[in-house]
VEXDREN-355736 format. One record per atom (N, C-alpha, C): residue in one letter; atom name; x, y, z. Coordinates in pm, 1 decimal. Layout:
<pts>
[a, CA, [X, Y, Z]]
...
</pts>
This chain:
<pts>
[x, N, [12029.2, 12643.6, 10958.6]]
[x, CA, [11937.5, 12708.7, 11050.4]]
[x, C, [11938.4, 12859.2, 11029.5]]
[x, N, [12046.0, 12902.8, 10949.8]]
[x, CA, [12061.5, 13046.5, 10955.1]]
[x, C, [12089.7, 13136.4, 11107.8]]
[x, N, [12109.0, 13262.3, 11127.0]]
[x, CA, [12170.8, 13363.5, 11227.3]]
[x, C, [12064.8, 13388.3, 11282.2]]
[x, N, [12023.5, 13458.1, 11429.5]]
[x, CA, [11934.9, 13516.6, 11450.6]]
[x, C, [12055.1, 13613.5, 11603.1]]
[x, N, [11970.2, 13701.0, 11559.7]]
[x, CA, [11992.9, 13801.5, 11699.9]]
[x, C, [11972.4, 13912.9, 11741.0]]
[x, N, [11989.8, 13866.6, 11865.9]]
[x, CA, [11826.6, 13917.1, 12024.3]]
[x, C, [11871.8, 14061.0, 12031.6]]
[x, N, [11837.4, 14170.9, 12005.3]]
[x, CA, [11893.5, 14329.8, 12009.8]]
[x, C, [11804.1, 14415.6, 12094.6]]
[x, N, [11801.4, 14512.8, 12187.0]]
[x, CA, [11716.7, 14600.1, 12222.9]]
[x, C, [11695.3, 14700.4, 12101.0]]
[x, N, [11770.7, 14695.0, 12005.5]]
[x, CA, [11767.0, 14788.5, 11912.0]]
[x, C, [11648.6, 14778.1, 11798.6]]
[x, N, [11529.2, 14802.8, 11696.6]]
[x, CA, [11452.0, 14789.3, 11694.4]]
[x, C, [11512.4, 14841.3, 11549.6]]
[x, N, [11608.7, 14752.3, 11471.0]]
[x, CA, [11662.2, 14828.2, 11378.8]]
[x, C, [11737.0, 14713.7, 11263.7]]
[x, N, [11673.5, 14681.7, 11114.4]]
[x, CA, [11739.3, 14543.4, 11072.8]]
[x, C, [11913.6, 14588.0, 10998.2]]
[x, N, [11935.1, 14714.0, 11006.9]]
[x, CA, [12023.7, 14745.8, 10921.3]]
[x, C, [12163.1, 14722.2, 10999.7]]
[x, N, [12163.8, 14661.6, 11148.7]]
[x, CA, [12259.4, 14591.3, 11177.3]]
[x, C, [12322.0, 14472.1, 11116.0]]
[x, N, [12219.4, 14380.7, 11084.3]]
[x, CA, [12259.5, 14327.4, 10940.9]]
[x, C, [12212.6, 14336.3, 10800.0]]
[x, N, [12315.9, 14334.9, 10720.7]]
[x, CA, [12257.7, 14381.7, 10581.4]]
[x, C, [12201.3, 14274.2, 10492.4]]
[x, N, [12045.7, 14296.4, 10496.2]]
[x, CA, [11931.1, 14196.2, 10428.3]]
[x, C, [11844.6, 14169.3, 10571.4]]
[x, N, [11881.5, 14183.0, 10677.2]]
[x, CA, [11851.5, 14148.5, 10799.3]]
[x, C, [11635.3, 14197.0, 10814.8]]
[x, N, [11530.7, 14109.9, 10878.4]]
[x, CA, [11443.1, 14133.3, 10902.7]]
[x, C, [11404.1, 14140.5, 11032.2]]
[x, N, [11315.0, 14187.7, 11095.8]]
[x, CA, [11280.0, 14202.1, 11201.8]]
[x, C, [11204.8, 14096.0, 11200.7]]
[x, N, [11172.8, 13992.9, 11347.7]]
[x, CA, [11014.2, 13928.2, 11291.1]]
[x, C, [11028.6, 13867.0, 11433.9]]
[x, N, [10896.7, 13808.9, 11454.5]]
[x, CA, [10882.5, 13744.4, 11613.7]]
[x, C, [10929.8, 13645.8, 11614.1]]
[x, N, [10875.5, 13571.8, 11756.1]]
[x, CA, [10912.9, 13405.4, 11726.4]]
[x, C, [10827.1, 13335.4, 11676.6]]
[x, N, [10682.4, 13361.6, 11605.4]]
[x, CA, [10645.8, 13255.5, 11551.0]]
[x, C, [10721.6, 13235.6, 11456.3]]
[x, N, [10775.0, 13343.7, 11384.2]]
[x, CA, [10882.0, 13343.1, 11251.4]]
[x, C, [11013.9, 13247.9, 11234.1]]
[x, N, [11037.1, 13233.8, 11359.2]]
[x, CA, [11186.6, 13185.1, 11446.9]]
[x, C, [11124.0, 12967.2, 11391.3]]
[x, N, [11038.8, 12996.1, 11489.3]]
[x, CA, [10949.4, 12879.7, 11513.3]]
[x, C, [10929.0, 12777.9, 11376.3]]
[x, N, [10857.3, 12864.4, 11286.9]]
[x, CA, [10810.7, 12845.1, 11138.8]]
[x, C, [10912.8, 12776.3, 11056.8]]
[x, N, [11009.1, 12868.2, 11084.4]]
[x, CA, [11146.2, 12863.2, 11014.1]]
[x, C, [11192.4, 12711.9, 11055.0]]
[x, N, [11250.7, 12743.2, 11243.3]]
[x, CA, [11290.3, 12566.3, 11270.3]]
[x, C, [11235.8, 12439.1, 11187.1]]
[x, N, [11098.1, 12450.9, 11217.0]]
[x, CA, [11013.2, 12330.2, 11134.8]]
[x, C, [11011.6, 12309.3, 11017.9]]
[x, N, [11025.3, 12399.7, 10976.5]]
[x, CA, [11095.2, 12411.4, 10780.2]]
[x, C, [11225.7, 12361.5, 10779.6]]
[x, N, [11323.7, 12361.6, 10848.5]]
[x, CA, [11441.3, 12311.9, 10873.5]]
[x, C, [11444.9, 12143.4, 10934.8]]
[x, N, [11338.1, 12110.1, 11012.1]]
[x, CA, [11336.9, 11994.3, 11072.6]]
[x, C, [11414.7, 12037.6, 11228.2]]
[x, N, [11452.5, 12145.0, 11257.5]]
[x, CA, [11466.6, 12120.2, 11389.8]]
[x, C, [11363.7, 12147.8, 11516.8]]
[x, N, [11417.4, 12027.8, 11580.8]]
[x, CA, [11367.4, 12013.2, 11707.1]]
[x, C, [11437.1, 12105.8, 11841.2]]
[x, N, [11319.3, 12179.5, 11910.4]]
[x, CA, [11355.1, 12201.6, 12068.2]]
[x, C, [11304.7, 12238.6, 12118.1]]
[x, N, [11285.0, 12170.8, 12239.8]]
[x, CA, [11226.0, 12192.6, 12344.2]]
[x, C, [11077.0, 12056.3, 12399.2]]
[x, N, [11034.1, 12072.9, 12465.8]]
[x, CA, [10971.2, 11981.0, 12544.6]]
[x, C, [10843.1, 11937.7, 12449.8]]
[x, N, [10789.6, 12024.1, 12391.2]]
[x, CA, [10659.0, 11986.0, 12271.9]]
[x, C, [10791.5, 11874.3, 12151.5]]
[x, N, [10892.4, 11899.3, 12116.8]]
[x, CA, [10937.3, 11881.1, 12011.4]]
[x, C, [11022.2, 11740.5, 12030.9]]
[x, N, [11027.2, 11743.5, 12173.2]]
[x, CA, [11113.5, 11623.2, 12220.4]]
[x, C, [11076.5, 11619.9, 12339.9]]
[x, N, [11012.0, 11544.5, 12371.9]]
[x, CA, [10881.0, 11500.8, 12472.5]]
[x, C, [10952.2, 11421.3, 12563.6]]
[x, N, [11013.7, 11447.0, 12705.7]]
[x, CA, [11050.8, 11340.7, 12827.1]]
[x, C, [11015.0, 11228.5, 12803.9]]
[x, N, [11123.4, 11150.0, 12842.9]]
[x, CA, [11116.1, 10975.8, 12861.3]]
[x, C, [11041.2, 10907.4, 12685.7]]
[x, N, [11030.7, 10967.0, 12574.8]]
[x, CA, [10949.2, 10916.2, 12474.1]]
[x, C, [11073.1, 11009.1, 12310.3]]
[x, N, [11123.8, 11066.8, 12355.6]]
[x, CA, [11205.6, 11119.5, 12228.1]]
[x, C, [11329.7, 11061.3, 12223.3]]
[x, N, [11398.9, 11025.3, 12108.8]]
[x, CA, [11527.3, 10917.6, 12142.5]]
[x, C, [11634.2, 11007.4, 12072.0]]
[x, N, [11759.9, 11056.2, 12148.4]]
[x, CA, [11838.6, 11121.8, 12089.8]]
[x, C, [11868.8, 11109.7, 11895.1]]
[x, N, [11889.3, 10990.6, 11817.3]]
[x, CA, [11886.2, 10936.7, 11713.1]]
[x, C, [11798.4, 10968.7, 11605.4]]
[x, N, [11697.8, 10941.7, 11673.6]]
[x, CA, [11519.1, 10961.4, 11635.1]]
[x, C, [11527.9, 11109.9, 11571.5]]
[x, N, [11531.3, 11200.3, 11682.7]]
[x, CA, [11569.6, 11370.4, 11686.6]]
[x, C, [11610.4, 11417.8, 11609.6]]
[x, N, [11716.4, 11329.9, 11545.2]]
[x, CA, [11835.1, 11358.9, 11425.3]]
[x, C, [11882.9, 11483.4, 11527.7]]
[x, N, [11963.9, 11424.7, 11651.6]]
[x, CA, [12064.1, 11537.9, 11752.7]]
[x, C, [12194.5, 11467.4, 11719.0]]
[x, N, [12207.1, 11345.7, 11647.1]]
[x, CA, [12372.1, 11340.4, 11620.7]]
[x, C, [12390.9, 11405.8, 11468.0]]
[x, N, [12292.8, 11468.4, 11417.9]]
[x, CA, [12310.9, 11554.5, 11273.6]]
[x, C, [12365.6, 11680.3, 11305.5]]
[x, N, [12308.3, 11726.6, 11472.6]]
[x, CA, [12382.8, 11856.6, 11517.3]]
[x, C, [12476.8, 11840.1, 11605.9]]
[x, N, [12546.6, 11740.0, 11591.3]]
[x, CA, [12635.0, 11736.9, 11741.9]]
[x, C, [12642.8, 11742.0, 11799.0]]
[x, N, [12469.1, 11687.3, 11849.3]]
[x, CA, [12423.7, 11645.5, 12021.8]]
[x, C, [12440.9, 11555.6, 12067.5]]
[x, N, [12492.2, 11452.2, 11993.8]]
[x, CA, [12538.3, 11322.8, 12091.3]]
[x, C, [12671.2, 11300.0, 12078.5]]
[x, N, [12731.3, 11268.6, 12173.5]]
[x, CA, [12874.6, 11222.5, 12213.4]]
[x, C, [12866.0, 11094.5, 12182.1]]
[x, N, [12977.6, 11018.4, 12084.8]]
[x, CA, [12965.8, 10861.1, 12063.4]]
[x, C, [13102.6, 10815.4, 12114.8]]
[x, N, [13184.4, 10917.2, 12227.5]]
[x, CA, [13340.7, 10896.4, 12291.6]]
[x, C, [13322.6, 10918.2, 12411.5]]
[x, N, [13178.8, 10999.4, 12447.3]]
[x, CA, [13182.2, 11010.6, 12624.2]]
[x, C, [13096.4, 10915.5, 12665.6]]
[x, N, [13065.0, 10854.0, 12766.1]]
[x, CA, [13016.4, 10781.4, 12816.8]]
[x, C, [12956.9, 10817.8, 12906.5]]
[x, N, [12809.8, 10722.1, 12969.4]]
[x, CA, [12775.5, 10787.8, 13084.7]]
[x, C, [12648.8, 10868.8, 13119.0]]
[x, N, [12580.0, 10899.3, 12991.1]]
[x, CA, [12458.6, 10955.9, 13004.0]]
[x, C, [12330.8, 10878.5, 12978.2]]
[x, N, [12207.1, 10891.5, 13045.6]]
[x, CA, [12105.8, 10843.3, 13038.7]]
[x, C, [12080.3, 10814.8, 12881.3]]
[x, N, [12038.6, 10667.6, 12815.5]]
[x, CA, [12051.4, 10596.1, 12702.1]]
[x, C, [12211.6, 10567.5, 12617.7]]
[x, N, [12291.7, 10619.8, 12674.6]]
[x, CA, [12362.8, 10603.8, 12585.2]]
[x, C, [12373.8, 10478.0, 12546.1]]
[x, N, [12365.7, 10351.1, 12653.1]]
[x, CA, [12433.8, 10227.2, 12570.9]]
[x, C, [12343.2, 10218.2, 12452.9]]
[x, N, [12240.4, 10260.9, 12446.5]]
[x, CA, [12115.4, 10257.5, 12330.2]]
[x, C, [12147.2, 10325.8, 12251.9]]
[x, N, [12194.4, 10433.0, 12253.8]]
[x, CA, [12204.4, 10547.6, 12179.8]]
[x, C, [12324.3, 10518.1, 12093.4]]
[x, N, [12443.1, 10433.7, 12168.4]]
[x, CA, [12579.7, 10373.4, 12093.6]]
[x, C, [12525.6, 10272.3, 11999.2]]
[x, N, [12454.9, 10154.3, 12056.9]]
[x, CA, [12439.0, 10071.5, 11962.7]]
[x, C, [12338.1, 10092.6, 11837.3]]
[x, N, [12267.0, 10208.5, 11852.5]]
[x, CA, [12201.7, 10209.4, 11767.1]]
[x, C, [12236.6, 10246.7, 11671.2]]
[x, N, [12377.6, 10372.1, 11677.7]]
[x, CA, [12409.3, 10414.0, 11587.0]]
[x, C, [12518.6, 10321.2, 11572.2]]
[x, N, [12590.5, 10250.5, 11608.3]]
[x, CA, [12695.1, 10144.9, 11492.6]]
[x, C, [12619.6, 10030.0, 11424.7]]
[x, N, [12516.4, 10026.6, 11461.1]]
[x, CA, [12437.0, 9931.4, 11385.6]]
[x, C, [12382.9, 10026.9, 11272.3]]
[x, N, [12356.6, 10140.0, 11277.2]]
[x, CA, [12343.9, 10228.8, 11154.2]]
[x, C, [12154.3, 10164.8, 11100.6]]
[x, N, [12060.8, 10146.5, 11161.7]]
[x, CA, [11926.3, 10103.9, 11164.5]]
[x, C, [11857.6, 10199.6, 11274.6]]
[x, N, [11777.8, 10320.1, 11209.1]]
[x, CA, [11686.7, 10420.4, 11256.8]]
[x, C, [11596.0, 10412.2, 11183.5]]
[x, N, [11508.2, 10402.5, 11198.7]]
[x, CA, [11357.8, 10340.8, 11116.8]]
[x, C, [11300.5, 10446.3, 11133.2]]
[x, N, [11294.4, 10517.3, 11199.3]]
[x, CA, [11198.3, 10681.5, 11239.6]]
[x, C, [11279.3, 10756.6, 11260.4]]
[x, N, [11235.2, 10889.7, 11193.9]]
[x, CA, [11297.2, 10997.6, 11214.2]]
[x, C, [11169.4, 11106.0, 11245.5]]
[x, N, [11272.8, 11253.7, 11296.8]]
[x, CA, [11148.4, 11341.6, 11281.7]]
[x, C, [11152.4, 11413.4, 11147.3]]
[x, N, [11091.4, 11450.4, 11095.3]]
[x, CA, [11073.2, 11495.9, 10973.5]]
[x, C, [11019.4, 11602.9, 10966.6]]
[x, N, [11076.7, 11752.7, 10904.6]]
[x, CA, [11001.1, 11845.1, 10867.8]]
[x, C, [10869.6, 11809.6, 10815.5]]
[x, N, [10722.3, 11841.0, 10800.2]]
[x, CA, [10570.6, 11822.9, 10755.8]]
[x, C, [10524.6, 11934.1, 10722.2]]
[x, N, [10470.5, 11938.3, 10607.4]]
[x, CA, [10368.2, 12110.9, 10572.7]]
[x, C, [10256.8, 12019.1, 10571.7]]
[x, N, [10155.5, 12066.7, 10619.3]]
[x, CA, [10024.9, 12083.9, 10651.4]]
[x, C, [9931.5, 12126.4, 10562.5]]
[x, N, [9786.0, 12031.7, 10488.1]]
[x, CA, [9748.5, 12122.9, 10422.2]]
[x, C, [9598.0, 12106.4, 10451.4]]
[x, N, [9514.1, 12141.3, 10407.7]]
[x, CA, [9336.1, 12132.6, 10407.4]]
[x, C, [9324.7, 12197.6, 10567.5]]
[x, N, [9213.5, 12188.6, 10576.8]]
[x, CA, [9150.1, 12222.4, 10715.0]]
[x, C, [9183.8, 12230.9, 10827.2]]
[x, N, [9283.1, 12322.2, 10876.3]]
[x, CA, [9333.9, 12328.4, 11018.9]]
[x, C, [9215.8, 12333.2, 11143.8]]
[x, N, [9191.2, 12265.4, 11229.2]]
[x, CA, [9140.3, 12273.9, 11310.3]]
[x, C, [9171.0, 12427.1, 11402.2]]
[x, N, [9065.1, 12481.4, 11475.7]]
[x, CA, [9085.8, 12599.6, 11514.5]]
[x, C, [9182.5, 12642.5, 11633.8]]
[x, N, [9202.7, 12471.0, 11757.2]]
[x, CA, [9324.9, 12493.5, 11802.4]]
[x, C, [9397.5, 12404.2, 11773.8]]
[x, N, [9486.9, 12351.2, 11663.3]]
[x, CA, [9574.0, 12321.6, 11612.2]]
[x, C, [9562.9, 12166.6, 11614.4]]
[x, N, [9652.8, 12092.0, 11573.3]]
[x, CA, [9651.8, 11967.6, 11603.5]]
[x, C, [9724.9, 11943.8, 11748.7]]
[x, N, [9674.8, 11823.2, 11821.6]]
[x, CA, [9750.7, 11825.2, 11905.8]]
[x, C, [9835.1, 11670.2, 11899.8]]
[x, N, [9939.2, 11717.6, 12042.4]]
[x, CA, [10113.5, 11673.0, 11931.0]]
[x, C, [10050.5, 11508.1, 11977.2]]
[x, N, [10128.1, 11440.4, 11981.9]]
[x, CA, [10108.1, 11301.6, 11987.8]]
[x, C, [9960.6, 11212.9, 11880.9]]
[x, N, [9916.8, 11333.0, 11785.4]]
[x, CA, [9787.9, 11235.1, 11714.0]]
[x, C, [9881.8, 11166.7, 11606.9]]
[x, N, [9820.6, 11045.0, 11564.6]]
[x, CA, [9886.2, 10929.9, 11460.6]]
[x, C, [9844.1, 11013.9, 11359.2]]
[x, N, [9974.7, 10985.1, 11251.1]]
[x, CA, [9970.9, 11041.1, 11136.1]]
[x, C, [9990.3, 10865.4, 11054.1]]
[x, N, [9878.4, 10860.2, 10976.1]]
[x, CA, [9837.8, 10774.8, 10934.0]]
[x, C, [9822.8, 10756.4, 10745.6]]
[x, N, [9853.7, 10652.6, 10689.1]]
[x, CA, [9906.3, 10622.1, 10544.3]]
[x, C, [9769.5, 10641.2, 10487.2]]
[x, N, [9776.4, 10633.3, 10362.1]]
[x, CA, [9635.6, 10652.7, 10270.7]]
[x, C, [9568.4, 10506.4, 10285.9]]
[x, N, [9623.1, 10425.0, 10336.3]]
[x, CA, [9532.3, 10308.7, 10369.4]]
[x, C, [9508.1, 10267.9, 10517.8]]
[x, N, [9551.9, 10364.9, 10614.1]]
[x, CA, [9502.7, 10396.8, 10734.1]]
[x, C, [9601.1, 10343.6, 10848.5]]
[x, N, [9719.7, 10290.1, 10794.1]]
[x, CA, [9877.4, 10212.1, 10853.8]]
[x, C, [9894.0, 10294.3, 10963.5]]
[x, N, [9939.5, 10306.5, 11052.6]]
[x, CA, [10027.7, 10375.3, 11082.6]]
[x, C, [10159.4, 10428.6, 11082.2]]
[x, N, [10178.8, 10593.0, 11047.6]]
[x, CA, [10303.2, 10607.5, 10928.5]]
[x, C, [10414.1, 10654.2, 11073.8]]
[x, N, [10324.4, 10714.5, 11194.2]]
[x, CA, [10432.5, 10835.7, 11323.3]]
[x, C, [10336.0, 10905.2, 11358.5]]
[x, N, [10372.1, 10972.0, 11471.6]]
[x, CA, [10321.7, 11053.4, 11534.2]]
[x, C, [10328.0, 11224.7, 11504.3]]
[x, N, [10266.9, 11290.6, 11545.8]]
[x, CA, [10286.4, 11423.6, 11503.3]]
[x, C, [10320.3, 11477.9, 11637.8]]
[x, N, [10449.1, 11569.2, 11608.3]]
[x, CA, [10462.8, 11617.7, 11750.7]]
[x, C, [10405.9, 11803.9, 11754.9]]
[x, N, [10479.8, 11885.9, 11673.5]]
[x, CA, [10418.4, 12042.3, 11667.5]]
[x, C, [10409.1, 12103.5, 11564.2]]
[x, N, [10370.1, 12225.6, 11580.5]]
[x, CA, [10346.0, 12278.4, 11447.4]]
[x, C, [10313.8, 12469.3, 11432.5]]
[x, N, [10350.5, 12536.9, 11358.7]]
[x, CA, [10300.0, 12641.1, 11356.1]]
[x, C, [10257.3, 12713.9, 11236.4]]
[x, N, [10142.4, 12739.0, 11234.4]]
[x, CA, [10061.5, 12732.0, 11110.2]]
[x, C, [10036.6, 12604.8, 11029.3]]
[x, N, [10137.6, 12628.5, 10876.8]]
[x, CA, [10112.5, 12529.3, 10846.7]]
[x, C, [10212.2, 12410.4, 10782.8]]
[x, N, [10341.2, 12466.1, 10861.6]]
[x, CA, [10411.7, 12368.3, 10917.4]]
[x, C, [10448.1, 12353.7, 11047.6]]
[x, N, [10530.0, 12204.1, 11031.4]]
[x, CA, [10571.3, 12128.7, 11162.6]]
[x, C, [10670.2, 12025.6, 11183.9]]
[x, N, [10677.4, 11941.8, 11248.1]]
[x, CA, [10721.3, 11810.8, 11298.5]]
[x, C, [10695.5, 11707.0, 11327.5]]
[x, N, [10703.3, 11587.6, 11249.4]]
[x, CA, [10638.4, 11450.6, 11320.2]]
[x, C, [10743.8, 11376.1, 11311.3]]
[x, N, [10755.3, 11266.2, 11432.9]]
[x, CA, [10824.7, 11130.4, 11392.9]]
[x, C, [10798.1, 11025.8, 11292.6]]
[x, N, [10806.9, 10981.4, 11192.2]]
[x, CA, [10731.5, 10886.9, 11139.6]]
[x, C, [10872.5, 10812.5, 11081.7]]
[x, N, [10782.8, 10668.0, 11026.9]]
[x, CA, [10859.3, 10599.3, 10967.3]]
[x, C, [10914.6, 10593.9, 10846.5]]
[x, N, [11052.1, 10572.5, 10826.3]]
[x, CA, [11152.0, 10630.8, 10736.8]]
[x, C, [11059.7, 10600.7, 10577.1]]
[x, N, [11022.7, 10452.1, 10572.8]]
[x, CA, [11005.5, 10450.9, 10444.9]]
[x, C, [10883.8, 10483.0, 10433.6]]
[x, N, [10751.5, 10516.5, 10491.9]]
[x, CA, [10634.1, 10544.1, 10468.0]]
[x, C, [10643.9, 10720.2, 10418.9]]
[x, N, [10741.1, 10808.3, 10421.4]]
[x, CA, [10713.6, 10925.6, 10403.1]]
[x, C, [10676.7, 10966.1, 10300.1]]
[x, N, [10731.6, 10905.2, 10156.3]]
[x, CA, [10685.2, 10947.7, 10028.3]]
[x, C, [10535.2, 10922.4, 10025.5]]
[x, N, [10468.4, 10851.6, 10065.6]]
[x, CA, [10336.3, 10852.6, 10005.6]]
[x, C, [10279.3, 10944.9, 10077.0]]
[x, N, [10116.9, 10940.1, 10077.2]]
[x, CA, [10015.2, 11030.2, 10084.3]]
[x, C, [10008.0, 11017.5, 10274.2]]
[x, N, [9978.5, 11107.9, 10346.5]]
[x, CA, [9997.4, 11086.7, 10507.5]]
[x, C, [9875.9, 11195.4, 10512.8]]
[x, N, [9779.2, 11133.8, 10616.1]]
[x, CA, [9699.4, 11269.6, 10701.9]]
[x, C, [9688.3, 11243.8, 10855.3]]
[x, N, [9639.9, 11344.5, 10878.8]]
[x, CA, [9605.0, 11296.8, 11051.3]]
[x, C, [9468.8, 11336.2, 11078.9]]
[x, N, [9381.8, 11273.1, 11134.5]]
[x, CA, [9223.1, 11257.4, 11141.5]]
[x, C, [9210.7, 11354.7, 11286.0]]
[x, N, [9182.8, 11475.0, 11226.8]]
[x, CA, [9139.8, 11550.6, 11309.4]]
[x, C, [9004.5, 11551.3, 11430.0]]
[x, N, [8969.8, 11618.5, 11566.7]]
[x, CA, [8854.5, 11611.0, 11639.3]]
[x, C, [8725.3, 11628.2, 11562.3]]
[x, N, [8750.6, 11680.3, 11455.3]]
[x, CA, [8603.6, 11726.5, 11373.9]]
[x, C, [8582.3, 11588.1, 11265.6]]
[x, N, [8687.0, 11486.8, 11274.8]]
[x, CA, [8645.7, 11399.5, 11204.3]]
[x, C, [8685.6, 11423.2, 11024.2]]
[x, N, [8774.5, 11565.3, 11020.1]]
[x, CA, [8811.5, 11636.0, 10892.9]]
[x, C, [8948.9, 11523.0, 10894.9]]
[x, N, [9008.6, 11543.1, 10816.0]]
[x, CA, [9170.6, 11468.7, 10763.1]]
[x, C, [9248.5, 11610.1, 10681.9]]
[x, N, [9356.9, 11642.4, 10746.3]]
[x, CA, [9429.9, 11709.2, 10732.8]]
[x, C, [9581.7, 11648.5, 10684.0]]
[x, N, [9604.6, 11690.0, 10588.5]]
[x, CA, [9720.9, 11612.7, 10476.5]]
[x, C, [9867.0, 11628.2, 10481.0]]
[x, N, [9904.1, 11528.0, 10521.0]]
[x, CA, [10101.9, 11578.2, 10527.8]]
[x, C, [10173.5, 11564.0, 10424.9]]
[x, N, [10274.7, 11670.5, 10439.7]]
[x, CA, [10375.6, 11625.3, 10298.4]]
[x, C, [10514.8, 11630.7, 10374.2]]
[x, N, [10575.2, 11502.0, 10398.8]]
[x, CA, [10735.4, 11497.4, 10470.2]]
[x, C, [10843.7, 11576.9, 10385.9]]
[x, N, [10955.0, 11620.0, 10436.6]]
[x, CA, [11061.7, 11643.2, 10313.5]]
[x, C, [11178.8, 11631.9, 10393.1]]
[x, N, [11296.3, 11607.5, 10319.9]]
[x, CA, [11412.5, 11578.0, 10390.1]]
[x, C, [11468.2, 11711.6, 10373.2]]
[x, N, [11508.8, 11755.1, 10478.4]]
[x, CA, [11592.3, 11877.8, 10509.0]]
[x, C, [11777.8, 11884.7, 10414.5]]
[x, N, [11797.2, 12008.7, 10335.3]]
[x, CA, [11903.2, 11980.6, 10244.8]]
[x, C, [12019.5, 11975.1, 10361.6]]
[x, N, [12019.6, 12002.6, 10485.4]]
[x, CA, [12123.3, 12010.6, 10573.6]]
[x, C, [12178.4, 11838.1, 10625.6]]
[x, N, [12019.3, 11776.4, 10607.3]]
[x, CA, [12078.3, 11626.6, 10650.0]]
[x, C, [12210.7, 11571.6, 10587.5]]
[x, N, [12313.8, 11541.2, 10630.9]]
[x, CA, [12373.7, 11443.4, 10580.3]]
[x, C, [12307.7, 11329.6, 10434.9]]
[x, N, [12376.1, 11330.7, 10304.1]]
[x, CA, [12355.1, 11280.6, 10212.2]]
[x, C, [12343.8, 11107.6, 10218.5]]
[x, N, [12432.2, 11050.3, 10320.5]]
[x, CA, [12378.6, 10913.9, 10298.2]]
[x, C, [12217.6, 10870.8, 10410.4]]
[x, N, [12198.4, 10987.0, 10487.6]]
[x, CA, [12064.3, 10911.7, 10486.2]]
[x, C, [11936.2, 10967.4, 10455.3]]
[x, N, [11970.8, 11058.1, 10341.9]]
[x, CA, [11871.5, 11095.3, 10253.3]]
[x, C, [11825.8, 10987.0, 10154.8]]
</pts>
């Protein structure tokens, strides 16, 4: 994920190589990374800790007990079967003028359904989709009736066996 930090000081030479930049920059970056946060990115009652890839950051406890899904959240992971993940997405052709919006089906070159798209800034983002549909060709059928083209990639931070 790399460092970031919040300064009143208006100055990058606190760290050396250091840039100044907003949060769409912050933002851009996450989704290039594959992380998720916050309520667009992990949507109440519909985002599944697993799904999230939050036990890749050491958001789930598999020794405490006691929190909303866990018995789900346990068995899913000793059964070691996650069929969807969220997946970093770059974006390409015709952006619609206000963006895609999150929940449209992101759909296979023969019109399957591959996941959902959750956010995005510019012209990357985040979708859930299904593990093995990512290599091929993915778009999502925009309001104008345009098709706008995904390309998934696995983040080098994931853990190697479920790359």
């Amino acid at each position: 994920m790399g460092w970031r930090l919040l300064t009143q000081i208006e100055s990058p030479v606190l760290v050396p190589g250091g840039q100044l930049r907003d949060s769409r920059d912050y933002h851009k970056h996450r989704y290039q990374q594959g992380v998720p946060e916050g309520v667009n990115d992990l949507p109440p009652g519909v985002a599944l800790p697993l799904e999230s890839n939050l036990a890749f950051m050491n958001g789930v406890s598999f020794t405490k007990g006691c929190y909303i899904g866990q018995e789900l959240t346990a068995r899913t992971y000793h059964m070691g079967v996650i069929r969807k993940r969220l997946f970093p997405v770059h974006l390409s052709g015709s952006l619609p003028a206000g963006g895609i919006a999150p929940g449209s089906p992101v759909l296979t070159e023969s019109g399957q359904a591959a996941g959902k798209f959750r956010a995005s800034q510019g012209n990357v983002g985040l979708a859930l989709l299904r593990s093995e549909k990512i290599k091929g060709p993915l778009y999502i059928r925009t309001s104008e009736s345009n098709q706008v083209a995904l390309t998934a990639s696995v983040p080098d931070w994931w853990p190697t066996a479920t790359k």
